[in-house]
Backbone bond lengths (Angstrom), bond angles and torsions (degrees), N, CA, C in turn:
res aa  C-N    CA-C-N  psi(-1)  N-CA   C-N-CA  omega(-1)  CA-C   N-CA-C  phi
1 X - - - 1.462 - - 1.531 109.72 -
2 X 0.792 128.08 155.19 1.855 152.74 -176.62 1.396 103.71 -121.26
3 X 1.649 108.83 153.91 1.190 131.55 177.89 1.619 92.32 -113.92
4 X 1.301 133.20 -173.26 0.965 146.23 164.59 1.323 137.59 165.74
5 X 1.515 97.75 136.48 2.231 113.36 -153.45 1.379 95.84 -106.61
6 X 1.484 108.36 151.68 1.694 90.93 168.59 2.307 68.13 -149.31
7 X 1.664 95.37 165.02 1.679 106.65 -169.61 1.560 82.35 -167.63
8 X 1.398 114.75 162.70 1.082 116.68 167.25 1.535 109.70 -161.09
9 X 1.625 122.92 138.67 1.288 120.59 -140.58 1.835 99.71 -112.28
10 X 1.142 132.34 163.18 1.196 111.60 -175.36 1.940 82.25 -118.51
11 X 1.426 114.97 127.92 1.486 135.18 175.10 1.981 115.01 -77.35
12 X 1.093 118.16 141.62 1.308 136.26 144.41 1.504 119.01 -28.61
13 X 1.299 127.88 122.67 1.568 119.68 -176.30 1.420 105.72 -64.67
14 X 1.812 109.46 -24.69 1.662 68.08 -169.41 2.148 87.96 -131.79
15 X 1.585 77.92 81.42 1.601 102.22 -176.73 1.759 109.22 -74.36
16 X 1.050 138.81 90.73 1.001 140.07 142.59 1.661 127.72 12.44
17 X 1.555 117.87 16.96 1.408 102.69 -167.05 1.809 126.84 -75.10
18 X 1.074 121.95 -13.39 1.184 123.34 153.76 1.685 116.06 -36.54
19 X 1.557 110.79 -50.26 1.197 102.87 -168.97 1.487 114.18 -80.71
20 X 1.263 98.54 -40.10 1.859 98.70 175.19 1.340 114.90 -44.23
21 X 1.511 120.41 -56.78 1.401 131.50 155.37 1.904 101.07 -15.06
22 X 1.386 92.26 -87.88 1.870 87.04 -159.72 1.261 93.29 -37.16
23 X 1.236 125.23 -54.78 1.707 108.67 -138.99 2.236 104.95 -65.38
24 X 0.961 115.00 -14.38 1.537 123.27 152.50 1.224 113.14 -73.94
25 X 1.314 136.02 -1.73 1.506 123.74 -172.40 1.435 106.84 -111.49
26 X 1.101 114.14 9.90 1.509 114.97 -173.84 1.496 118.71 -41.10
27 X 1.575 95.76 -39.99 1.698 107.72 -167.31 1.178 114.07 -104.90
28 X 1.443 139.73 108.61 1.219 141.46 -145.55 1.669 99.51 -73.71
29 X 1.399 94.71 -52.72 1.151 87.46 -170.68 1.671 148.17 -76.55
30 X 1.680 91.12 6.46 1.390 112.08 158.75 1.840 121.47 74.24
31 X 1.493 92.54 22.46 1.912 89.68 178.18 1.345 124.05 -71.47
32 X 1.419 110.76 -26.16 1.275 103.17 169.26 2.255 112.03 -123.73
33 X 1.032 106.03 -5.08 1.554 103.71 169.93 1.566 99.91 -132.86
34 X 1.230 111.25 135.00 1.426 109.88 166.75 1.701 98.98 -124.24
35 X 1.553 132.20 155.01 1.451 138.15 -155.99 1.412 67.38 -166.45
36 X 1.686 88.59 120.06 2.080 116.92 166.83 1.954 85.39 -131.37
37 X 0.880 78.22 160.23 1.933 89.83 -175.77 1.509 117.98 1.31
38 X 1.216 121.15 -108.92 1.490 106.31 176.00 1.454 113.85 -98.85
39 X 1.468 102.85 30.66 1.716 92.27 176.88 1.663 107.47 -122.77
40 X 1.467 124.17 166.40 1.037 160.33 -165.36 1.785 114.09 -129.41
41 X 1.721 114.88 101.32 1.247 105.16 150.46 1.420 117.21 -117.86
42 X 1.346 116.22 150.33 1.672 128.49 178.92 1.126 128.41 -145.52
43 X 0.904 107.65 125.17 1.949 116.74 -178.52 1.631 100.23 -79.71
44 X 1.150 109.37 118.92 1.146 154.00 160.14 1.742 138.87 -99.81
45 X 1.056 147.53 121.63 1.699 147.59 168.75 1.362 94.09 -72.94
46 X 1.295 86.79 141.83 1.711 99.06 -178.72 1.593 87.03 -139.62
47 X 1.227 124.98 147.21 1.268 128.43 170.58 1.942 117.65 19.21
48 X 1.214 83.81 26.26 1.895 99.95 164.66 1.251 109.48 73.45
49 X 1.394 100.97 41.50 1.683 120.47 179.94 1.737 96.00 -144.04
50 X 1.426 93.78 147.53 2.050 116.89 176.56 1.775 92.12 -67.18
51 X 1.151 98.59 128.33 1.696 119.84 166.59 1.263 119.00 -134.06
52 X 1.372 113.49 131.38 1.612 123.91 155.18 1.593 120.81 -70.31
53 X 1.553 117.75 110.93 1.797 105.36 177.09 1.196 90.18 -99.55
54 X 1.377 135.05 141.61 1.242 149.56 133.08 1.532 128.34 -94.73
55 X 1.601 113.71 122.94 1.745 94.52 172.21 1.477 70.00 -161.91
56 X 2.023 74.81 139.82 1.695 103.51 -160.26 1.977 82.08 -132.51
57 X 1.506 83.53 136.39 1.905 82.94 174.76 1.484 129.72 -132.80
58 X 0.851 97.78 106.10 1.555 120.81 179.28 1.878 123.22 -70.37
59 X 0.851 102.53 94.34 1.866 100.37 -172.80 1.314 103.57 91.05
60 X 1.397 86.38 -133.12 1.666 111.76 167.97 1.496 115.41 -114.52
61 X 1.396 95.00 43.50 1.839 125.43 168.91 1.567 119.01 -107.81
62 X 1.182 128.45 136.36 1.290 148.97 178.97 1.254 112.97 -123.65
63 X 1.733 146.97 98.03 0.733 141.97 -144.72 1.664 100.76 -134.72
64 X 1.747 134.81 99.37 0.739 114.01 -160.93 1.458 99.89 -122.34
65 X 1.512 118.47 170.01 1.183 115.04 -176.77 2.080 95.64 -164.86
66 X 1.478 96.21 125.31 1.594 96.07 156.74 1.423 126.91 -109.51
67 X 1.333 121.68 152.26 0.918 124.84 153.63 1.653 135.36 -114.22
68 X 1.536 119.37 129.43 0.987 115.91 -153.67 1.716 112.38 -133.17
69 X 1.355 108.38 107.29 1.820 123.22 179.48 1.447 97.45 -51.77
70 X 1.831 103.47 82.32 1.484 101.46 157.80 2.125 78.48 -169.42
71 X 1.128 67.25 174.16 1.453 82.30 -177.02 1.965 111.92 -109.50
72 X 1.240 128.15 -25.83 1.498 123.84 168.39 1.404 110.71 -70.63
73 X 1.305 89.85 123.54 2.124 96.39 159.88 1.290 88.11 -101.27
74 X 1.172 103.72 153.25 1.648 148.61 157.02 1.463 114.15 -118.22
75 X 1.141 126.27 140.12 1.650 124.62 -157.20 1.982 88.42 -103.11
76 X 1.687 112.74 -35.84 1.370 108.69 -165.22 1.803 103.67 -61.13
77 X 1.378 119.59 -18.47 1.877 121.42 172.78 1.295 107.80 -50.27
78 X 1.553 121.92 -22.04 1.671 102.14 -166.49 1.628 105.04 -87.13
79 X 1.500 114.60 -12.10 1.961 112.82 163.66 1.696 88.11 -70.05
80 X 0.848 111.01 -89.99 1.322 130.24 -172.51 2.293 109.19 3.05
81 X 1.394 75.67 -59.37 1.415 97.63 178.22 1.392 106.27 -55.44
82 X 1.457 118.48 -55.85 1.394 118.98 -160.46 1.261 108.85 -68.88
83 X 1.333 121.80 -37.02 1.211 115.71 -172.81 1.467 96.11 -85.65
84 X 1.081 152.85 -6.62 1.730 143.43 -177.11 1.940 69.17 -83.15
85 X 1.290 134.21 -77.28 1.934 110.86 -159.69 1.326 129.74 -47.21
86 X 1.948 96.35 -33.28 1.746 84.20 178.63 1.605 105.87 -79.43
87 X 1.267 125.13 -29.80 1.654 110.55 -179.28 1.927 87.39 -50.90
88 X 1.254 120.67 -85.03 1.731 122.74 -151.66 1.631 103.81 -35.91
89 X 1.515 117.96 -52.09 1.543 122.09 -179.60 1.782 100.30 -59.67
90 X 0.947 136.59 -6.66 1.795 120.99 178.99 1.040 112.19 98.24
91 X 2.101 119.25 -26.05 1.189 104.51 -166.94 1.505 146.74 -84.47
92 X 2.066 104.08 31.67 1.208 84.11 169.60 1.974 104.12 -107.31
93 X 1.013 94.11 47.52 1.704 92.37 179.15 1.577 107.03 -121.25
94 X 1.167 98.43 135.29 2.024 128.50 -161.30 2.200 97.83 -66.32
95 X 1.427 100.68 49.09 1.603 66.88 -175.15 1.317 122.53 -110.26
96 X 1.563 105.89 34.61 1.348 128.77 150.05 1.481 108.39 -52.13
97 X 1.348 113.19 -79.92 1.146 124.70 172.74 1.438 130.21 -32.70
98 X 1.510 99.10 -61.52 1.975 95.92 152.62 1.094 125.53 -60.27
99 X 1.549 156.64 14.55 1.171 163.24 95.21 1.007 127.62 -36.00
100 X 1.286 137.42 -43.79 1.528 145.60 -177.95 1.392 94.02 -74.96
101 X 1.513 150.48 -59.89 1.358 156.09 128.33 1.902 106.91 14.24
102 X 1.454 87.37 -98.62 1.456 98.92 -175.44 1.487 127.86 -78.20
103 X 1.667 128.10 10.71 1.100 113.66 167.96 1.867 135.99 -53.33
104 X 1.264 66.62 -17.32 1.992 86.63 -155.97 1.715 95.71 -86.81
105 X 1.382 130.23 -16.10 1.640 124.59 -148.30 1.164 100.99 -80.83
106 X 1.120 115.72 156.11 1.235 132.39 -156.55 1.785 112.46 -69.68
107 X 1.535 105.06 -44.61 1.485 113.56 174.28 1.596 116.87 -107.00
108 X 1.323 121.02 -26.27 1.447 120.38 -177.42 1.915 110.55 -103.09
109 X 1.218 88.85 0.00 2.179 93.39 -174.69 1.422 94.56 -60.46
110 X 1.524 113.46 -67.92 1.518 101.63 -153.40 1.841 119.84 -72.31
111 X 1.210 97.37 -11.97 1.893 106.89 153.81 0.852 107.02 -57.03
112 X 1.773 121.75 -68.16 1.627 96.40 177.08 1.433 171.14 -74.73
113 X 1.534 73.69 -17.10 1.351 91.97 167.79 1.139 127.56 -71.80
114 X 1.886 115.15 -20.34 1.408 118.09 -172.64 1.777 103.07 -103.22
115 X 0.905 108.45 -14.60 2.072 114.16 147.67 1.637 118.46 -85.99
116 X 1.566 132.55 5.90 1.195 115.30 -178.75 1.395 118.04 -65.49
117 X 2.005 104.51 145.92 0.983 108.53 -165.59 1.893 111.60 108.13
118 X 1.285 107.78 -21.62 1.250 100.70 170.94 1.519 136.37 -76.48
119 X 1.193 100.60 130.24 1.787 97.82 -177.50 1.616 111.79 -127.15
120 X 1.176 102.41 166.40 1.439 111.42 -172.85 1.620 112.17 -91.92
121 X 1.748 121.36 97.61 1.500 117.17 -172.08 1.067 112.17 -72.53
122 X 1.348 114.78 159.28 1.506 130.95 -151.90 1.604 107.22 -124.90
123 X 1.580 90.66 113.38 1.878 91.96 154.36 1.519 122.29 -15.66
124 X 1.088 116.65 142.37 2.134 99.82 152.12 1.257 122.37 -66.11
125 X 1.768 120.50 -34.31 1.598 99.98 171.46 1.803 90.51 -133.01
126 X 1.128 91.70 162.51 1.512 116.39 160.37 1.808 109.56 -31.26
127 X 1.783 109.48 -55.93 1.211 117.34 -177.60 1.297 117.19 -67.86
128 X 1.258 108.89 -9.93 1.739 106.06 -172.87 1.488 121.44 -110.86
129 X 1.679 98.80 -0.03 1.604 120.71 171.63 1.559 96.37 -99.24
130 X 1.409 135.43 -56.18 1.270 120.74 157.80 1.351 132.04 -16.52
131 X 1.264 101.71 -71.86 1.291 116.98 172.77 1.764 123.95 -45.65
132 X 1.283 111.82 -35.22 1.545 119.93 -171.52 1.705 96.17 -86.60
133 X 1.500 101.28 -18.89 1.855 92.82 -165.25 1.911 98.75 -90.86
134 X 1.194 112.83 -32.29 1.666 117.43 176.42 1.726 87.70 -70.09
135 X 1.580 138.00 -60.59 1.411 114.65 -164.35 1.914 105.21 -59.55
136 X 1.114 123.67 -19.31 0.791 108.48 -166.75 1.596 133.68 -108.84
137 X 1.487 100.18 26.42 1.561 114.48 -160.78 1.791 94.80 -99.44
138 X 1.515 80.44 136.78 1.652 112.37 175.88 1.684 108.73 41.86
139 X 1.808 107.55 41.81 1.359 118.85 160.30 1.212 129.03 -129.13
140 X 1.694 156.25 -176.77 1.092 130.00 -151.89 1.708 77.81 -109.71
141 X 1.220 109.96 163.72 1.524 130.01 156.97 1.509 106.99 -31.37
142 X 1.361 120.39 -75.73 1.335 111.24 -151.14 1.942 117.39 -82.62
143 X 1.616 97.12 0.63 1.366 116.77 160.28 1.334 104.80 -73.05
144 X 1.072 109.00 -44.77 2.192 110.44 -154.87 2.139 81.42 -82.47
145 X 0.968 129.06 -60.05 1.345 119.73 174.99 1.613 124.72 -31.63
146 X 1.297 99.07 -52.82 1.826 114.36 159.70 1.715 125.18 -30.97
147 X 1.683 93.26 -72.37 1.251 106.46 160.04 1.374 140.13 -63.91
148 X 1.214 128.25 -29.26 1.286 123.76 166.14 1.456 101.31 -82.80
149 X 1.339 159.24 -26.04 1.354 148.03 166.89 1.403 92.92 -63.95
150 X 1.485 153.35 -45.48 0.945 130.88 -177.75 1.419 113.94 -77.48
151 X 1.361 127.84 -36.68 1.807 122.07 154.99 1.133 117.29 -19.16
152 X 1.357 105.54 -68.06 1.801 106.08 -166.72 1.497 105.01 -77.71
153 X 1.239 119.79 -24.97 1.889 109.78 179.49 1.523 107.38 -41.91
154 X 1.780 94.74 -51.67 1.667 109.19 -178.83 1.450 119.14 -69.77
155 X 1.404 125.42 -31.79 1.190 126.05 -171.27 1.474 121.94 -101.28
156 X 1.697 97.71 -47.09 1.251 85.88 -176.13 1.753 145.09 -100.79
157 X 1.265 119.54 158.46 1.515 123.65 -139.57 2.114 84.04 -64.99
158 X 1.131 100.97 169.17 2.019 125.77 -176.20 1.979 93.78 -96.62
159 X 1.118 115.41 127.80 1.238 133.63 140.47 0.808 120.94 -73.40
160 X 1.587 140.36 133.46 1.543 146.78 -163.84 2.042 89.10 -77.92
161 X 1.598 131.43 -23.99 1.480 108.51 165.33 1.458 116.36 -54.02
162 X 1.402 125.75 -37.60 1.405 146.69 -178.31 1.406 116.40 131.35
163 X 1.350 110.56 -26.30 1.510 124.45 162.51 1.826 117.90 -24.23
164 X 1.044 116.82 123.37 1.889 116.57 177.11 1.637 80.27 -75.50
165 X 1.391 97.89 163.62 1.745 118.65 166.11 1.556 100.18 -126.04
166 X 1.448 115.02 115.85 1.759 144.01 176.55 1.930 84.24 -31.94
167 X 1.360 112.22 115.88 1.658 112.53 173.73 1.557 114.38 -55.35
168 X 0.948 131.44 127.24 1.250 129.26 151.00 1.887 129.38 -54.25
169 X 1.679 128.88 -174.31 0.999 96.00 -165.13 2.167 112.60 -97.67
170 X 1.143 83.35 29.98 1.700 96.36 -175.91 1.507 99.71 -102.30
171 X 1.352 104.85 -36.17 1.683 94.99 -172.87 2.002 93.12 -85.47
172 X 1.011 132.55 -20.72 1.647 127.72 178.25 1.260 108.07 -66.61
173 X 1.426 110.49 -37.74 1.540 125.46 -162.64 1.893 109.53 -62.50
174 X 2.168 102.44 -20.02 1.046 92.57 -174.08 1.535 113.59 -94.07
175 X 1.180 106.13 25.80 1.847 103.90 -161.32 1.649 97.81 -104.36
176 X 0.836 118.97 175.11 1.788 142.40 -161.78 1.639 95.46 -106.48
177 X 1.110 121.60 164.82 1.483 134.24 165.24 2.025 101.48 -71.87
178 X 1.488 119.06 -42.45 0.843 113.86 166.34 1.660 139.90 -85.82
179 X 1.462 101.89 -14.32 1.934 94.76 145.52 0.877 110.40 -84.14
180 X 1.399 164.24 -16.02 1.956 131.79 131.12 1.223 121.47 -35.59
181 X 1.239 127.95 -39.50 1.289 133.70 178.91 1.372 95.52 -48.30
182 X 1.549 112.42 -86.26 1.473 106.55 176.99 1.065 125.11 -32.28
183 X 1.096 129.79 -26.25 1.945 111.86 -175.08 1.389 105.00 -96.56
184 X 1.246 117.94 21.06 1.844 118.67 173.50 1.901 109.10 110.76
185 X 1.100 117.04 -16.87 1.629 126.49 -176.93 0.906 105.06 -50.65
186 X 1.774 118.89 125.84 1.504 112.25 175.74 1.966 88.58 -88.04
187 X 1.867 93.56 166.98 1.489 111.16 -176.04 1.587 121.79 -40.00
188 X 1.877 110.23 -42.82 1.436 123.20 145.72 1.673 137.28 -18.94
189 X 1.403 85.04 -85.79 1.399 97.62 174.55 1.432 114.64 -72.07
190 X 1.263 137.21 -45.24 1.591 117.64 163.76 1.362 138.93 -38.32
191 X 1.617 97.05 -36.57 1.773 108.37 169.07 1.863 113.14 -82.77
192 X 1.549 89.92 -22.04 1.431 82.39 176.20 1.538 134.11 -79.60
193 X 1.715 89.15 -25.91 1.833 98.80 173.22 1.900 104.37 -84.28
194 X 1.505 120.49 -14.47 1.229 99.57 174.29 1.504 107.28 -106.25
195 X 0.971 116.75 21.82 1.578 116.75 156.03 1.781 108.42 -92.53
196 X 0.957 109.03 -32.64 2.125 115.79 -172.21 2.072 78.07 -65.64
197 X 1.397 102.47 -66.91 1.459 96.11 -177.33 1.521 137.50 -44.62
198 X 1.573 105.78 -21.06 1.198 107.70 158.83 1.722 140.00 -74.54
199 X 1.322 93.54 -31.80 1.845 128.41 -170.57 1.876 90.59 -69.88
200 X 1.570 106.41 -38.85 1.360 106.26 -140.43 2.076 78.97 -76.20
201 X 1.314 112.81 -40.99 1.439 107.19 -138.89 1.913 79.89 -101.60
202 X 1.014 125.15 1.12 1.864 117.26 158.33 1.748 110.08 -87.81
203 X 1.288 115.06 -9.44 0.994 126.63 -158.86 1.455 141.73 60.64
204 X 1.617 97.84 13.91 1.104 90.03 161.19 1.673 153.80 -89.84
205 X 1.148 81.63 16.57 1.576 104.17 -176.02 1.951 101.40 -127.47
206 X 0.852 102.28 123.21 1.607 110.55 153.35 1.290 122.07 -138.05
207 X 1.213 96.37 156.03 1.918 133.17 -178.02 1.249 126.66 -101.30
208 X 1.643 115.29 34.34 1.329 125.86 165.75 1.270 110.80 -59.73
209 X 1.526 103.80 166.25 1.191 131.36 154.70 1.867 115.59 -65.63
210 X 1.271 110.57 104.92 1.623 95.02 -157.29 1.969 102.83 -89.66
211 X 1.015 97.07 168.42 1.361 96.85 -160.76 1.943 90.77 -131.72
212 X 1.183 112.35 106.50 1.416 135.31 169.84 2.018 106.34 82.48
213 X 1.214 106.89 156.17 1.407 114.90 -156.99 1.770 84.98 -61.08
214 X 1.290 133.23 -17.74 1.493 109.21 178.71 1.292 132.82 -71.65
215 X 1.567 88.47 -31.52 1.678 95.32 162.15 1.458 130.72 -67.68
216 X 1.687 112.64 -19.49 1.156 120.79 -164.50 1.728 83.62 -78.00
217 X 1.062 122.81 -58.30 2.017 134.08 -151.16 2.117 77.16 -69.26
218 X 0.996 140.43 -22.76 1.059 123.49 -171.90 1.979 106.80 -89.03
219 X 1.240 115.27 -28.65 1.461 130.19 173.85 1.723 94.37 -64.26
220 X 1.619 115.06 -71.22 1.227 129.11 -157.50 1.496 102.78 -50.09
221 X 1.405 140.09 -33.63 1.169 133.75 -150.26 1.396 113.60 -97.86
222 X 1.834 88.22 -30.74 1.753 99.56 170.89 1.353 100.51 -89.11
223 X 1.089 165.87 40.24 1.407 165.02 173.19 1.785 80.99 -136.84
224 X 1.448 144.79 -78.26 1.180 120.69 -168.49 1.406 123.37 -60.16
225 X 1.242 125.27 10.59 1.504 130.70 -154.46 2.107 92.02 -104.80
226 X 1.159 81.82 -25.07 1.655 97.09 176.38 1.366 121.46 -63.96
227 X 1.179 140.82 127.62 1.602 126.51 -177.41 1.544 115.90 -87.14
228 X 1.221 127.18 106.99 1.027 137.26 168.56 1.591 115.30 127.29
229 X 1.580 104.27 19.84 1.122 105.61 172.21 1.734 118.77 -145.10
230 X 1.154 104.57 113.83 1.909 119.57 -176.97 1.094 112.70 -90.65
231 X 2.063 101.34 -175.34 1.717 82.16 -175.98 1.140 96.54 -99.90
232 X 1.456 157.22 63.54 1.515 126.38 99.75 1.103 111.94 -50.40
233 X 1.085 136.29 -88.37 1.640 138.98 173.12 1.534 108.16 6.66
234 X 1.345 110.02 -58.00 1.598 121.56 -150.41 1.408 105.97 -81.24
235 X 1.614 105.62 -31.29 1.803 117.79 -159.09 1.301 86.40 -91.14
236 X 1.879 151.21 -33.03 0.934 138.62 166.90 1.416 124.75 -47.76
237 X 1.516 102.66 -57.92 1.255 101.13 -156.69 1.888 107.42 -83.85
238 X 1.399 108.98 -23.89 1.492 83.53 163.50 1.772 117.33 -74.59
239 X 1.348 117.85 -22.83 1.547 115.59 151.10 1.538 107.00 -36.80
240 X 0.905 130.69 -66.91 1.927 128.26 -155.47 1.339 109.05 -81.20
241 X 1.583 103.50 -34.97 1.526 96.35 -159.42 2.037 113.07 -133.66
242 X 1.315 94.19 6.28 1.683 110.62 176.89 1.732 110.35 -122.08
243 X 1.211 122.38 -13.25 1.600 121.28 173.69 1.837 96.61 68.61
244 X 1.362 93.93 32.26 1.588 86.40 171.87 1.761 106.34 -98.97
245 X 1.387 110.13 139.80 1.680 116.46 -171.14 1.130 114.52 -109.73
246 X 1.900 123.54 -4.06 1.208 111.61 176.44 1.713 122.31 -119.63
247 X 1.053 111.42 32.80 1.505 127.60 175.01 1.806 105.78 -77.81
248 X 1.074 121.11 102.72 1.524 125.80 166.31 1.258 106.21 -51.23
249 X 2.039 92.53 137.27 1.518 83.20 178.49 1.644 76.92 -131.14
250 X 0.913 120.71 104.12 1.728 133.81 173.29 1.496 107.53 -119.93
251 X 1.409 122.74 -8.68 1.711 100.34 166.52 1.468 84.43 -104.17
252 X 1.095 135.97 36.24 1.736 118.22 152.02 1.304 116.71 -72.74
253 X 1.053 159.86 144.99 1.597 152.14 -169.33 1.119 100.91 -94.17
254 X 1.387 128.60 -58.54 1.644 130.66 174.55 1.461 118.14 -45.69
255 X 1.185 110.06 -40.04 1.506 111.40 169.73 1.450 110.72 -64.52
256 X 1.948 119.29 -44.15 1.280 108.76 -176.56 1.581 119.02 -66.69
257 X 1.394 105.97 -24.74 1.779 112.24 -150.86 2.415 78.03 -92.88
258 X 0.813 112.32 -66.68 1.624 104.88 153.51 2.076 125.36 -4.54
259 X 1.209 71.34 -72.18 1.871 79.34 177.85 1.473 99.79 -68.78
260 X 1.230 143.01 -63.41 1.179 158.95 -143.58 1.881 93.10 -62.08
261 X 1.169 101.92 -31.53 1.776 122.22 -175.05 1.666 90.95 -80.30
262 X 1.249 119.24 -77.96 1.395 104.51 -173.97 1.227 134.37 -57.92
263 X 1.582 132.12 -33.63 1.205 136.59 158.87 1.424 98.62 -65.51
264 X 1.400 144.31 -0.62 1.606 106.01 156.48 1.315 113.81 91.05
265 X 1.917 122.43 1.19 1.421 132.54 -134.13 1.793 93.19 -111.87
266 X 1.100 117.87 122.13 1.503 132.52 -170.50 1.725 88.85 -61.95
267 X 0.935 122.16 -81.30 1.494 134.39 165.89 1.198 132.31 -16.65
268 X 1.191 147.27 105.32 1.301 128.59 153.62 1.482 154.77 -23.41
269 X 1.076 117.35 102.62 1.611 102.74 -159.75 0.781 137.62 -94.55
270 X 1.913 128.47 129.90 1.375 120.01 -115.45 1.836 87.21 -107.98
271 X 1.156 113.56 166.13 1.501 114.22 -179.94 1.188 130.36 -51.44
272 X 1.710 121.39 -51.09 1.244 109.26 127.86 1.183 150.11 45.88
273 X 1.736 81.49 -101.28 2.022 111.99 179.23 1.658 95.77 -66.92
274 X 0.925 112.42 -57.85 1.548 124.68 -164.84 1.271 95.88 -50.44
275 X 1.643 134.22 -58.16 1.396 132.77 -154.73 1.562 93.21 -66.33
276 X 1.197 119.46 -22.32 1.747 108.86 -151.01 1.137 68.76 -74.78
277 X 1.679 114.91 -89.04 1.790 133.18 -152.39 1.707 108.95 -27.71
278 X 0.996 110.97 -57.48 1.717 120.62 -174.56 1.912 87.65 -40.00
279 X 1.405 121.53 -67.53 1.278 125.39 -159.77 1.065 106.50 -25.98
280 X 1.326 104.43 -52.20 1.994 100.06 -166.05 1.133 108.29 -67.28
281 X 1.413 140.42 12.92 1.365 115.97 179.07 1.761 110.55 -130.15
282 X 2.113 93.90 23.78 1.467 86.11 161.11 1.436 129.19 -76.62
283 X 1.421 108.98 146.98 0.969 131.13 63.64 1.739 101.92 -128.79
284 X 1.224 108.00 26.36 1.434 112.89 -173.26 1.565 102.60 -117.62
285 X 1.072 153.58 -15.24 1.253 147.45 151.37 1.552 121.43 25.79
286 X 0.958 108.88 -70.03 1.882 115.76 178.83 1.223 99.66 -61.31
287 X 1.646 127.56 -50.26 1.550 114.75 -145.87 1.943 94.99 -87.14
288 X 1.470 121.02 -12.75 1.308 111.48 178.14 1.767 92.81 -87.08
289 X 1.030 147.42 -29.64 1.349 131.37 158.82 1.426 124.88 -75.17
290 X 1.219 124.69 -15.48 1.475 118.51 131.48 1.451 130.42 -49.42
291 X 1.157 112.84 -18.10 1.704 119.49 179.22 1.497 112.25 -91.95
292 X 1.604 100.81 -52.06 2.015 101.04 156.52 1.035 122.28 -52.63
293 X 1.203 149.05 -56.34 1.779 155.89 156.52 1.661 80.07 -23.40
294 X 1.720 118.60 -105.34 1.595 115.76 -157.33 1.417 124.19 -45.76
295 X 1.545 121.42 -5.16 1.612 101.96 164.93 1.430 121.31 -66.43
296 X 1.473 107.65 -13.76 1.695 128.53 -158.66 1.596 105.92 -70.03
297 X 1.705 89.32 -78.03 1.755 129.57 -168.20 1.879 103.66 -143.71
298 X 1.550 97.62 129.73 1.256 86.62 161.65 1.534 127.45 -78.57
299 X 1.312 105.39 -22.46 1.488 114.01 165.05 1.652 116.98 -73.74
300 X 1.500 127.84 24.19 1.334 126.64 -153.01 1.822 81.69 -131.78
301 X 1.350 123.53 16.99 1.291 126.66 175.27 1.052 137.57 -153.39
């Protein structure tokens, strides 16, 4: 038996859905997200059960609906729901406001204005943007894609659609240092994602939504306190999976070889350069290196 939510979101005219799209398409081969025209399905845990999310968008329509291998509805899932789409759709991030700001600047205006509307899409949880930013440190894309399709083969639970659902940190918690190994994990990162999994389920670690830069330096310190995880790692994943916008991402290369394009700069620009320049545009930091990434590839963000 199935439960089943349906919500539907009203979108931005000039909503970005092409790009949300890529950033689900990473994995061609579709075991746990499949994206057919403007829609999106994903296996997801929902209250510690296999779920189908679907949201298919039409206009400036968001039309979402889960399905969930259990048999109780609860009517309070359809808030619940909505707000799990606007975190994934971008929309609780102000970047109206960072536009009205930076249209006019001298070097970043006409980027934005000719990307307005862009936002940074969001993991479904905090743990599952973590997770993609530890598989994916100091490896190429289509390696770190490899490995996390082989993660979830191993980890994660079957949706009765056929869809895997991305494990949460109870189902990681049950794996060995050496089933990571197998799915591509170097010795690092295996101890490092089952240590986050440990912190997370003693409680000493959480993956909120943090609320003012104190909470963020209070996340960041326990996430660096971890071995095998820096702040790339850290500045991503509250990028993907916390709606945080001011984490520098200046050892990204695409962002550097990016800037290096817009300043016009014969040279390469060294991290450094990048950390300074990004500064000035806190408290927005991420979302102007979200804007270098999308002049590239929209799938490059």
């Amino acid at each position: 038996m199935k439960a089943s939510y349906l919500t539907e979101i009203i979108l931005p005219n000039n909503y970005h859905t092409k790009d949300f799209l890529a950033f689900h398409q990473r994995d061609e081969m579709g075991i746990s997200e499949i994206v057919q025209k403007n829609q999106i399905k994903k296996g997801i845990i929902w209250l510690e059960k296999p779920a189908l999310l679907t949201i298919s968008i039409e206009r400036n329509r968001a039309k979402i609906q889960l399905d969930i291998d259990d048999d109780k509805v609860c009517s309070s899932q359809h808030e619940v729901l909505s707000t799990l789409a606007s975190h994934m759709l971008g929309l609780k991030q102000p970047v109206e406001l960072f536009e009205s700001i930076y249209q006019e600047h001298s070097v970043i205006g006409k980027l934005v204005t000719r990307q307005a509307g862009l936002r940074i899409y969001q993991s479904a949880t905090p743990f599952e943007a973590l997770s993609w930013a530890i598989i994916g440190q100091q490896i190429s894309l289509s390696a770190a894609i490899s490995i996390r399709r082989r993660f979830i083969q191993a980890v994660g639970i079957p949706h009765s659609s056929g869809l895997l659902c991305h494990p949460n940190h109870k189902q990681v918690m049950q794996c060995s240092e050496h089933d990571l190994r197998q799915c591509g994990f170097s010795v690092g990162k295996a101890n490092a994602l089952l240590n986050v999994c440990r912190l997370i389920e003693s409680g000493e670690l959480e993956l909120n939504m943090p609320e003012g830069e104190g909470e963020v330096k209070i996340l960041t310190d326990s996430l660096l306190a971890i071995k095998g995880i820096g702040m790339w790692t850290i500045n991503y994943a509250l990028l993907r999976g916390l709606n945080y916008l001011d984490g520098s991402l200046h050892g990204d290369v695409a962002v550097r070889r990016n800037l290096q394009y817009l300043l016009s700069q014969e040279d390469k620009v060294s991290t450094e350069q990048a950390e300074k320049w990004l500064a000035d545009f806190s408290p927005w930091k991420a979302l102007v290196g979200a804007h270098l990434w999308r002049q590239q590839s929209s799938s490059g963000y």
